[in-house]
Every structure is written in structure tokens, then in C-alpha cells.
Biopython code that builds the backbone (N, CA, C, O; Angstrom):
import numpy as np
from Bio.PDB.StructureBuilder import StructureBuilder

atoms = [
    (1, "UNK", "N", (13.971, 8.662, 12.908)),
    (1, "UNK", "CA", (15.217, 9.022, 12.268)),
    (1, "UNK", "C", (15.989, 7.740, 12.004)),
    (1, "UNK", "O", (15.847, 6.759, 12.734)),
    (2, "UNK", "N", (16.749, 7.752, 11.029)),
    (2, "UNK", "CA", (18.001, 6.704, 10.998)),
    (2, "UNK", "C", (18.700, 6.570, 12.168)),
    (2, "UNK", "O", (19.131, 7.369, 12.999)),
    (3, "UNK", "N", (18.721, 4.691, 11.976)),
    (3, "UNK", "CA", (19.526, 4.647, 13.153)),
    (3, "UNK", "C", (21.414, 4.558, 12.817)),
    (3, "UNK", "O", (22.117, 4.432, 11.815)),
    (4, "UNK", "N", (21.554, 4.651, 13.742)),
    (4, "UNK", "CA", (23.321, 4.948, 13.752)),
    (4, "UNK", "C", (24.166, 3.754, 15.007)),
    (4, "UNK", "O", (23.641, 3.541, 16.100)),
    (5, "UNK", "N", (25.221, 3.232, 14.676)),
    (5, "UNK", "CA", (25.313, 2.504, 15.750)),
    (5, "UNK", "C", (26.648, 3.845, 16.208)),
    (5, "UNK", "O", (26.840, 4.620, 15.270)),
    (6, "UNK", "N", (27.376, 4.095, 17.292)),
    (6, "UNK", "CA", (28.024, 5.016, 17.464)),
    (6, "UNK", "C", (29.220, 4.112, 18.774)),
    (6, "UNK", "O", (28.793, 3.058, 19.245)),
    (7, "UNK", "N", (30.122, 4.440, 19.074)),
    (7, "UNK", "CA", (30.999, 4.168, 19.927)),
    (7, "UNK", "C", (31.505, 5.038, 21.099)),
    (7, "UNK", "O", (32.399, 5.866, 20.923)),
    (8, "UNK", "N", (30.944, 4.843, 22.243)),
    (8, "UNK", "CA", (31.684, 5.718, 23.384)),
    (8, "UNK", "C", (32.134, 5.436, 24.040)),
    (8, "UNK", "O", (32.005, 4.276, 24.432)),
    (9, "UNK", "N", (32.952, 6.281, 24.595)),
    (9, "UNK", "CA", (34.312, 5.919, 26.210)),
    (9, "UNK", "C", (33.711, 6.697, 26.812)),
    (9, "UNK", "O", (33.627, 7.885, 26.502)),
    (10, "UNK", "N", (33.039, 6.025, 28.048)),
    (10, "UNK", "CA", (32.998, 6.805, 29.128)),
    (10, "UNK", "C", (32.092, 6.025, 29.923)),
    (10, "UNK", "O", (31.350, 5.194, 29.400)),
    (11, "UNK", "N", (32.117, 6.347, 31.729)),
    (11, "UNK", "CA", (32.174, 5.562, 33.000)),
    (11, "UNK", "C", (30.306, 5.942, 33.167)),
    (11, "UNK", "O", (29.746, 5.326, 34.075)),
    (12, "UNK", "N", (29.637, 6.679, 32.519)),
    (12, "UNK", "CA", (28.350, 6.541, 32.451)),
    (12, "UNK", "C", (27.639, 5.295, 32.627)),
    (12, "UNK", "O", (27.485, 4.766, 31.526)),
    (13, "UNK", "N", (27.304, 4.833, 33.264)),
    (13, "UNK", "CA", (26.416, 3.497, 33.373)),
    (13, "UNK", "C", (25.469, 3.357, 31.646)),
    (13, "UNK", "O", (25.012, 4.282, 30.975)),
    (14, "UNK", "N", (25.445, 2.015, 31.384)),
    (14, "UNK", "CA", (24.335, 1.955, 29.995)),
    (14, "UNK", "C", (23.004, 2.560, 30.060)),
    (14, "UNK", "O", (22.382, 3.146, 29.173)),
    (15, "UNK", "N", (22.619, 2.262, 31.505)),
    (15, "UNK", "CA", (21.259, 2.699, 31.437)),
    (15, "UNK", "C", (20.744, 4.068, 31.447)),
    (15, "UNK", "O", (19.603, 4.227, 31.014)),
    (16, "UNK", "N", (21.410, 5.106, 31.879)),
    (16, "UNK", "CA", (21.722, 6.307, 32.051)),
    (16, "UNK", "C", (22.165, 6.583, 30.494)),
    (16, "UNK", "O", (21.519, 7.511, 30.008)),
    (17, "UNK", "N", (22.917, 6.115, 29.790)),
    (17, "UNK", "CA", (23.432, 6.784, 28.873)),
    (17, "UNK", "C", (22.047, 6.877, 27.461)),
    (17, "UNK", "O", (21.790, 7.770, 26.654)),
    (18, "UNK", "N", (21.253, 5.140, 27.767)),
    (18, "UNK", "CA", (20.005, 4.660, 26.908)),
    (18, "UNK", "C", (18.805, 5.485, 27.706)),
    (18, "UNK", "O", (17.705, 5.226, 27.218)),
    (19, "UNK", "N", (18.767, 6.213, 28.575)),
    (19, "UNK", "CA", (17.677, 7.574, 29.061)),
    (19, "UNK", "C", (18.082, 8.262, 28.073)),
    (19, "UNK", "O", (17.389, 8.441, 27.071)),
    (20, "UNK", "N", (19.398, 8.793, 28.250)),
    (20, "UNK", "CA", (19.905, 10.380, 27.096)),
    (20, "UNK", "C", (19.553, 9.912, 25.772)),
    (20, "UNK", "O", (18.929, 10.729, 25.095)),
    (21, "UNK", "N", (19.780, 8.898, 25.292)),
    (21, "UNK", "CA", (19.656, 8.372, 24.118)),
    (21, "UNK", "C", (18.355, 8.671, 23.897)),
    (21, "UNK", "O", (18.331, 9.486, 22.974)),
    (22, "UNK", "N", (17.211, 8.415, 24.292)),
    (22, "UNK", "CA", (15.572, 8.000, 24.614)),
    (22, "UNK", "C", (15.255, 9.882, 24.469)),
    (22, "UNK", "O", (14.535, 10.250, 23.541)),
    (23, "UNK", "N", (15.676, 10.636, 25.160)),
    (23, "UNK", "CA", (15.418, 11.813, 25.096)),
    (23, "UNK", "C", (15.442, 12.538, 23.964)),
    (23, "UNK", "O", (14.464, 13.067, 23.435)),
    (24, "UNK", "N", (16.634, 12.566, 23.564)),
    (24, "UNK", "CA", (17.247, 13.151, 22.083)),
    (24, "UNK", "C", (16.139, 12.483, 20.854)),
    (24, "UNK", "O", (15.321, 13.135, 20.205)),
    (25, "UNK", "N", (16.425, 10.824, 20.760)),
    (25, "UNK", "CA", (15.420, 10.687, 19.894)),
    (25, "UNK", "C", (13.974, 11.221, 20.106)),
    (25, "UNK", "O", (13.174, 10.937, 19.214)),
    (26, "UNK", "N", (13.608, 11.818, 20.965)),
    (26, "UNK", "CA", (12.171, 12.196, 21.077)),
    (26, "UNK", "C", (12.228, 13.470, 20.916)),
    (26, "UNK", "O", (11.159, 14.056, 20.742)),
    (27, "UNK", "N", (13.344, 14.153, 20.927)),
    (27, "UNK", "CA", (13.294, 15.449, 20.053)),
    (27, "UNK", "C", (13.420, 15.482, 18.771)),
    (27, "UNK", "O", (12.910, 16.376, 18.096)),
    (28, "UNK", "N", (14.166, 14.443, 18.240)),
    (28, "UNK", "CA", (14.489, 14.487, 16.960)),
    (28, "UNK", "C", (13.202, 13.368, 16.076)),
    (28, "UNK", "O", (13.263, 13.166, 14.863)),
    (29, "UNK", "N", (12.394, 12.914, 16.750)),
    (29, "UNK", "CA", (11.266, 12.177, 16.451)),
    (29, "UNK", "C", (10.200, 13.365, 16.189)),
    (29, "UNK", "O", (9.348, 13.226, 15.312)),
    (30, "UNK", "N", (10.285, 14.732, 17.106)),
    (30, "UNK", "CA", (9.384, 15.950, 16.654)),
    (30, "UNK", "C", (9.435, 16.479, 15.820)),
    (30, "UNK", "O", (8.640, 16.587, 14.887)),
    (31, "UNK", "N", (10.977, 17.176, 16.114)),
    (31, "UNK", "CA", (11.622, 17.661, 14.221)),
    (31, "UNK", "C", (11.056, 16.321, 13.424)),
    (31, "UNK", "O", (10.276, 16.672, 12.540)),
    (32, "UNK", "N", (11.180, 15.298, 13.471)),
    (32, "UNK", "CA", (10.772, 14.495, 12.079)),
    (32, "UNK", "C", (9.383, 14.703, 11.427)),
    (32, "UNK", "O", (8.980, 14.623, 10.266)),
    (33, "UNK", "N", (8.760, 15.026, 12.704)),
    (33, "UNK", "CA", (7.123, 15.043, 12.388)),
    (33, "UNK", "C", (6.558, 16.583, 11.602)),
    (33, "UNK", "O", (5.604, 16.699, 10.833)),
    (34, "UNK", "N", (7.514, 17.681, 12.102)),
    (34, "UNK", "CA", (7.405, 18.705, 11.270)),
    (34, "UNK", "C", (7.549, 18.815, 10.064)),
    (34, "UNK", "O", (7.402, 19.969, 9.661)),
    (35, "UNK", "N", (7.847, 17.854, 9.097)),
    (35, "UNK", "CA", (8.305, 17.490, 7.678)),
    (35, "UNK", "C", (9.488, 17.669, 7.604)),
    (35, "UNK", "O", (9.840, 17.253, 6.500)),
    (36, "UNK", "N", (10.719, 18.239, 8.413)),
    (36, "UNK", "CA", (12.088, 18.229, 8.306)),
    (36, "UNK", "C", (12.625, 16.594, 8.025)),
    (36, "UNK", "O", (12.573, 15.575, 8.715)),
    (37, "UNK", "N", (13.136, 16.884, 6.718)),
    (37, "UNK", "CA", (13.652, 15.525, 6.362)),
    (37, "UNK", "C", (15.251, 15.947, 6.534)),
    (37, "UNK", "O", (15.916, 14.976, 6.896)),
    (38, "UNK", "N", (15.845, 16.880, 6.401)),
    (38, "UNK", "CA", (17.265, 17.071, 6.361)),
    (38, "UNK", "C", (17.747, 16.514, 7.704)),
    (38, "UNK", "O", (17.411, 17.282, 8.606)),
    (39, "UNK", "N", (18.530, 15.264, 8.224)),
    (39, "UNK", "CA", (18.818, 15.101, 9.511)),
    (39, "UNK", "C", (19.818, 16.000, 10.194)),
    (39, "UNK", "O", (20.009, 15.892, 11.405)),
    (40, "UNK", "N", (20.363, 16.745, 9.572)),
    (40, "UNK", "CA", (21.491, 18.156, 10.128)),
    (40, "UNK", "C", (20.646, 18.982, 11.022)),
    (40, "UNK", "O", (20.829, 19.211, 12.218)),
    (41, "UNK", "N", (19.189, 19.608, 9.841)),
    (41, "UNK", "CA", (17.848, 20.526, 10.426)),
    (41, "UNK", "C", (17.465, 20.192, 11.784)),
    (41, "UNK", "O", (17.398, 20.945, 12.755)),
    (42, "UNK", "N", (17.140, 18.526, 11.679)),
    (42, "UNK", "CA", (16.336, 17.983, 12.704)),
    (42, "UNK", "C", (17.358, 18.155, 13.656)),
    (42, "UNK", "O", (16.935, 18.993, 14.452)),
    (43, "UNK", "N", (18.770, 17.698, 14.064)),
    (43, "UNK", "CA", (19.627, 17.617, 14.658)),
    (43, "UNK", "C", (19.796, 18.858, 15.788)),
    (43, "UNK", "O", (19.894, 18.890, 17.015)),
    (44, "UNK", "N", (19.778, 19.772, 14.808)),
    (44, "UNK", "CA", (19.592, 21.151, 15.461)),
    (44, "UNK", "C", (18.893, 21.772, 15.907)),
    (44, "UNK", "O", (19.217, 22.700, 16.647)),
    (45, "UNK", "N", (17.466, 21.416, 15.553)),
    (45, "UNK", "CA", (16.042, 21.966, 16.060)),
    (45, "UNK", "C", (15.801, 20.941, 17.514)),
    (45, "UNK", "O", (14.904, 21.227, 18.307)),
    (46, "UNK", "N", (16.867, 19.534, 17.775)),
    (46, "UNK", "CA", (16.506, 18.814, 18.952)),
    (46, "UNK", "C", (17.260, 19.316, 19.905)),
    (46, "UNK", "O", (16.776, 19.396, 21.035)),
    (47, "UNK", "N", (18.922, 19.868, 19.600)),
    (47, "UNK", "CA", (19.698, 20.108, 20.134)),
    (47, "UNK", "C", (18.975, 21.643, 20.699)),
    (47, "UNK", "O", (18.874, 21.546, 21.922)),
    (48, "UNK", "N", (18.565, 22.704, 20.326)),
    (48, "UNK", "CA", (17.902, 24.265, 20.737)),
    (48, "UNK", "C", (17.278, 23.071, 21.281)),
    (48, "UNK", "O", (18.078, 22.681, 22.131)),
    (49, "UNK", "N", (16.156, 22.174, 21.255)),
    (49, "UNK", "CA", (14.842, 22.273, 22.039)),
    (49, "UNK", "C", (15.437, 21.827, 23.330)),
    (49, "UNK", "O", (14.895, 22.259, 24.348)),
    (50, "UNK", "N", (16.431, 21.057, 23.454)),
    (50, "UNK", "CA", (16.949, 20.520, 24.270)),
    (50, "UNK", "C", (17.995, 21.594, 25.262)),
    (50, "UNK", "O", (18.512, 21.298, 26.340)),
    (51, "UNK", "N", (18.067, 22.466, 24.764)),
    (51, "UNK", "CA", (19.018, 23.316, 25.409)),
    (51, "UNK", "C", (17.877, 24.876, 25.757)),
    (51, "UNK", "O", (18.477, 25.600, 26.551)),
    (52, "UNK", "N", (16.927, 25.290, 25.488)),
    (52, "UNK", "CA", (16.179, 25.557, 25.649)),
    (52, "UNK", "C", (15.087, 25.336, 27.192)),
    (52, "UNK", "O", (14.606, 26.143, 27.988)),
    (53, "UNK", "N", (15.039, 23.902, 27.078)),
    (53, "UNK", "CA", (14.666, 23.504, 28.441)),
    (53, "UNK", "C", (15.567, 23.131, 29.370)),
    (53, "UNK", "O", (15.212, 22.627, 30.435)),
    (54, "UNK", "N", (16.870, 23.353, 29.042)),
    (54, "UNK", "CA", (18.037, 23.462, 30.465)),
    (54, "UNK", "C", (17.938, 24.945, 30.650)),
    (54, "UNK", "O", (17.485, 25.153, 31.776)),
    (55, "UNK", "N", (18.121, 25.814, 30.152)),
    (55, "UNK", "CA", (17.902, 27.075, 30.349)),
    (55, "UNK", "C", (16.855, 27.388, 31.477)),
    (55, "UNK", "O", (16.853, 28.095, 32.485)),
    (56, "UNK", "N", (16.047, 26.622, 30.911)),
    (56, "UNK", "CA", (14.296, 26.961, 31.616)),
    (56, "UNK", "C", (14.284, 26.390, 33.163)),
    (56, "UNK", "O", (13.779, 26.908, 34.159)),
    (57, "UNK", "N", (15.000, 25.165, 33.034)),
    (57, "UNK", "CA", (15.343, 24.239, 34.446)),
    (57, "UNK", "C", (16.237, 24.588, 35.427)),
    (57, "UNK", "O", (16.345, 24.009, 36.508)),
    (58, "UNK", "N", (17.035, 25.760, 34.966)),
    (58, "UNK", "CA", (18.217, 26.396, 35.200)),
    (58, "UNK", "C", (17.993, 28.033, 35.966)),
    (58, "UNK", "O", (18.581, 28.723, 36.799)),
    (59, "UNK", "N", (16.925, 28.113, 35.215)),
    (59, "UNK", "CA", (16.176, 29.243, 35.826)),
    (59, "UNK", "C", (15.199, 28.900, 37.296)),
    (59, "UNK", "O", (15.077, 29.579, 38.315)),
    (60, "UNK", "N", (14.659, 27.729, 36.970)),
    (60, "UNK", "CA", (13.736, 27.528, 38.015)),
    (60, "UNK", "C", (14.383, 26.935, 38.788)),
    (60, "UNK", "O", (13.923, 26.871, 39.928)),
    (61, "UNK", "N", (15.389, 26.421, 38.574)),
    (61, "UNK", "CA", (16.245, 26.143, 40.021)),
    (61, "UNK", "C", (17.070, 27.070, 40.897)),
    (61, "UNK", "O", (17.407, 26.869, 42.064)),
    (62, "UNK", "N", (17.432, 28.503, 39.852)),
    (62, "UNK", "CA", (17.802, 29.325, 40.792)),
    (62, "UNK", "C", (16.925, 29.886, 41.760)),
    (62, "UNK", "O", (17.211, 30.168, 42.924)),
    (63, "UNK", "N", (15.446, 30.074, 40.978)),
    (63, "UNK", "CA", (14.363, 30.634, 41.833)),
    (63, "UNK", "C", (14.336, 29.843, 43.063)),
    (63, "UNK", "O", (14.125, 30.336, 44.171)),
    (64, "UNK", "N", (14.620, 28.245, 42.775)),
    (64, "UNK", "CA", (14.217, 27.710, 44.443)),
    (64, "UNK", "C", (14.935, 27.864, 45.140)),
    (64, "UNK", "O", (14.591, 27.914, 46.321)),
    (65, "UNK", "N", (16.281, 28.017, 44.785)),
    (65, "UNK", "CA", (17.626, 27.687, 45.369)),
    (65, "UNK", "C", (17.886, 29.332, 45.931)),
    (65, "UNK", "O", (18.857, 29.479, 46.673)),
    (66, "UNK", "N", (17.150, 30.416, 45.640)),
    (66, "UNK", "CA", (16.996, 31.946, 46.140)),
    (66, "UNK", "C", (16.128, 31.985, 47.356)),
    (66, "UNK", "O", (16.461, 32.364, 48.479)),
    (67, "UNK", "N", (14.923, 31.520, 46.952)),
    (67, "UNK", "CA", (13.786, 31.349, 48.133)),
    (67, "UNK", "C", (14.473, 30.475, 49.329)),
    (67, "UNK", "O", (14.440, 30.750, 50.529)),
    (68, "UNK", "N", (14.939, 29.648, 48.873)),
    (68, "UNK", "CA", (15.409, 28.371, 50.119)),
    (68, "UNK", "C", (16.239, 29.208, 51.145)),
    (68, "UNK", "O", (16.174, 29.222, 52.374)),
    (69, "UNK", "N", (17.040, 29.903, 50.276)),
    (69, "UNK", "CA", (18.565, 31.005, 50.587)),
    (69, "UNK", "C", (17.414, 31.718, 51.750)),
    (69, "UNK", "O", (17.573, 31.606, 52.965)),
    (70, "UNK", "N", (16.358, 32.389, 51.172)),
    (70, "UNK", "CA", (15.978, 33.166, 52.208)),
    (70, "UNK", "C", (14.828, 32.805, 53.488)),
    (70, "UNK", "O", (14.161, 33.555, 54.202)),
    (71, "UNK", "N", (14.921, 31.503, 53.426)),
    (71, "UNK", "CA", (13.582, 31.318, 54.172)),
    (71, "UNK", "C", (14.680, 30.685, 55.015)),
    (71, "UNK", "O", (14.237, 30.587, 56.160)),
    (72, "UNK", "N", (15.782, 30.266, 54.950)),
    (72, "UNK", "CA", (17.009, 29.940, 55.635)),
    (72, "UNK", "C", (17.304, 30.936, 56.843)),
    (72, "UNK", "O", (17.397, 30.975, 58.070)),
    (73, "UNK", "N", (17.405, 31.829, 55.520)),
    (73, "UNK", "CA", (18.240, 33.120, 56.535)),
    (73, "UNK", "C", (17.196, 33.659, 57.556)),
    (73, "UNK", "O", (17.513, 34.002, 58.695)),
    (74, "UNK", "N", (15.506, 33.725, 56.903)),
    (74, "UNK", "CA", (14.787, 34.481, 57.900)),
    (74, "UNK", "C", (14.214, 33.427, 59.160)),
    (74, "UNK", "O", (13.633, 33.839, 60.164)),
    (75, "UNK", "N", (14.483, 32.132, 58.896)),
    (75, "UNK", "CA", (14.518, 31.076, 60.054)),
    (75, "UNK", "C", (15.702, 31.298, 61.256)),
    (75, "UNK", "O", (15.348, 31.196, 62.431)),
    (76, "UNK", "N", (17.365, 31.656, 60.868)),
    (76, "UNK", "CA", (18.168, 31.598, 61.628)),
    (76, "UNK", "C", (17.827, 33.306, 62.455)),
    (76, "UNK", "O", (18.005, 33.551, 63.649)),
    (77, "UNK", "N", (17.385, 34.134, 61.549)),
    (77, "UNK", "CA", (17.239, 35.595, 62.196)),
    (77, "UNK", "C", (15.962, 35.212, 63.667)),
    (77, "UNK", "O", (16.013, 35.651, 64.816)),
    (78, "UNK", "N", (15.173, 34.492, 63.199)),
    (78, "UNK", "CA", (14.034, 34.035, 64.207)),
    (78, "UNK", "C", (14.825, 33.468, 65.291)),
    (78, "UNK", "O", (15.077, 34.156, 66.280)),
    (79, "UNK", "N", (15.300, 32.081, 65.166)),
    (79, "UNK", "CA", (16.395, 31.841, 66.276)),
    (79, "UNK", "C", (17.058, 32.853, 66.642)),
    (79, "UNK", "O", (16.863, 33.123, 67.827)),
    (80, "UNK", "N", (17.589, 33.361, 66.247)),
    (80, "UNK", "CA", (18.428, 34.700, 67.084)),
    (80, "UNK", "C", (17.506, 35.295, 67.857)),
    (80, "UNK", "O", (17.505, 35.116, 69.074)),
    (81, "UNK", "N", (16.665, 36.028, 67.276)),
    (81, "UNK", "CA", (15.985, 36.916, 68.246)),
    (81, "UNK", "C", (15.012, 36.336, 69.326)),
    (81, "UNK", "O", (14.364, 37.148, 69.986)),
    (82, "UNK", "N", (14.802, 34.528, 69.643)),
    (82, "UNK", "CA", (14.135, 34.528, 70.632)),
    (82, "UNK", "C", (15.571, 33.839, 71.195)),
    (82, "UNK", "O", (15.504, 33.378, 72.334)),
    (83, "UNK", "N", (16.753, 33.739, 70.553)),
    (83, "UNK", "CA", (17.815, 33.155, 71.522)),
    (83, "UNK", "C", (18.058, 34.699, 72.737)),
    (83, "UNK", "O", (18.304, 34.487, 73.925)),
    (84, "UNK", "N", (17.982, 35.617, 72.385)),
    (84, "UNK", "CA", (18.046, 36.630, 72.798)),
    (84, "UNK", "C", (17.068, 36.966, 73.602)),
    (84, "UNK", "O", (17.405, 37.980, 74.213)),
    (85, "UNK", "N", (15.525, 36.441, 74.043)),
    (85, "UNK", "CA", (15.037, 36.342, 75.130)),
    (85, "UNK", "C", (15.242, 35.230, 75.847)),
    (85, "UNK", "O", (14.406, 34.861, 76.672)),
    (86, "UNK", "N", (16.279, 34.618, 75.642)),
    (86, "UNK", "CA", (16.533, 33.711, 76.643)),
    (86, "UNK", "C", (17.208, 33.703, 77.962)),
    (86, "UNK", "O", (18.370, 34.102, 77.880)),
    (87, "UNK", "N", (16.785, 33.332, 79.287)),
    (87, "UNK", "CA", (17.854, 33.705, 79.616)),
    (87, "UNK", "C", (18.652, 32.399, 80.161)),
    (87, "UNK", "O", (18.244, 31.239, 80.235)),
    (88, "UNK", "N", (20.003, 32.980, 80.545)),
    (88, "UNK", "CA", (20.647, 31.953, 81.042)),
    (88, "UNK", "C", (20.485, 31.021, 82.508)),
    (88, "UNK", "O", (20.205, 31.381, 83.651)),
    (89, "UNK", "N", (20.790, 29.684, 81.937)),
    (89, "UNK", "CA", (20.404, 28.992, 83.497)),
    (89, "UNK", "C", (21.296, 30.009, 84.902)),
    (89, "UNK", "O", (21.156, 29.686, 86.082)),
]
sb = StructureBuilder()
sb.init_structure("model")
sb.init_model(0)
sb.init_chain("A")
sb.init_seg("    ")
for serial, (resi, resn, name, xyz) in enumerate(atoms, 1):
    if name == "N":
        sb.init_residue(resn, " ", resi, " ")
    sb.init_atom(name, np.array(xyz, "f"), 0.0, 1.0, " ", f" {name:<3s}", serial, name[0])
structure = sb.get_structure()
């Protein structure tokens, strides 16, 4: 795609900001390869692909972040019930 020089404010470190940068163009380097020459098209087909896989990352992190929830809870229920054959000194 054309390059653009652009101006931002904000406390993002460069190198972090030249990852995001690196990403986007590699979506918008796909749209290019599909024959989309309109850069608006491409823009938008990187932006869905890109929002698409937060969705997806978003999902699979609730799944872990559910399981964790319960392998938590059925760990502290275990402590309980052998705190409960315990007995006291």
C-alpha cells in the first residue's frame, strides 16, 4: 500500500506502536493481494480482519479465564473438605 507519514500524541513506546503498525500493514498487504486497489476497500477488509480476530481472542480467553474460575473453585472445595478431616492439635 502507499505509504503515509502520519503524526501521533501518545505515551505508547515507538516500538510497540511500529508492532501495530507491522500488523495492520499485513492486513492491508492481503487486501492488496486480492486485487483490491481502492485503499478505503482494503482499509476496511484489514480493519474486519483485524477485529474479527479480537473477537476470536476474546472468546478464547473467556473460555480459559471460565475453566481457571473453576478448577479454582473445585481446588478450594478439595481443601475444605479434607480441612474438615482434620483434626485439631
Amino acid at each position: 500500500m502507499g505509504k503515509q507519514v502520519l503524526r501521533l500524541a501518545t505515551t505508547a513506546p515507538d516500538e510497540h506502536l511500529l508492532e501495530l503498525a507491522a500488523i495492520v500493514e499485513e492486513k492491508l498487504n492481503l487486501g492488496a493481494n486480492s486485487q483490491r486497489t481502492n485503499p478505503v476497500e482494503a482499509a476496511l477488509l484489514a480493519a474486519l480482519a483485524l477485529a474479527d480476530e479480537l473477537v476470536a481472542e476474546r472468546g478464547r480467553r473467556l473460555q480459559v479465564e471460565q475453566r481457571s474460575r473453576e478448577t479454582v473453585i473445585a481446588a478450594i472445595a478439595r481443601v475444605d473438605e479434607a480441612l474438615l478431616h482434620v483434626e485439631a492439635p
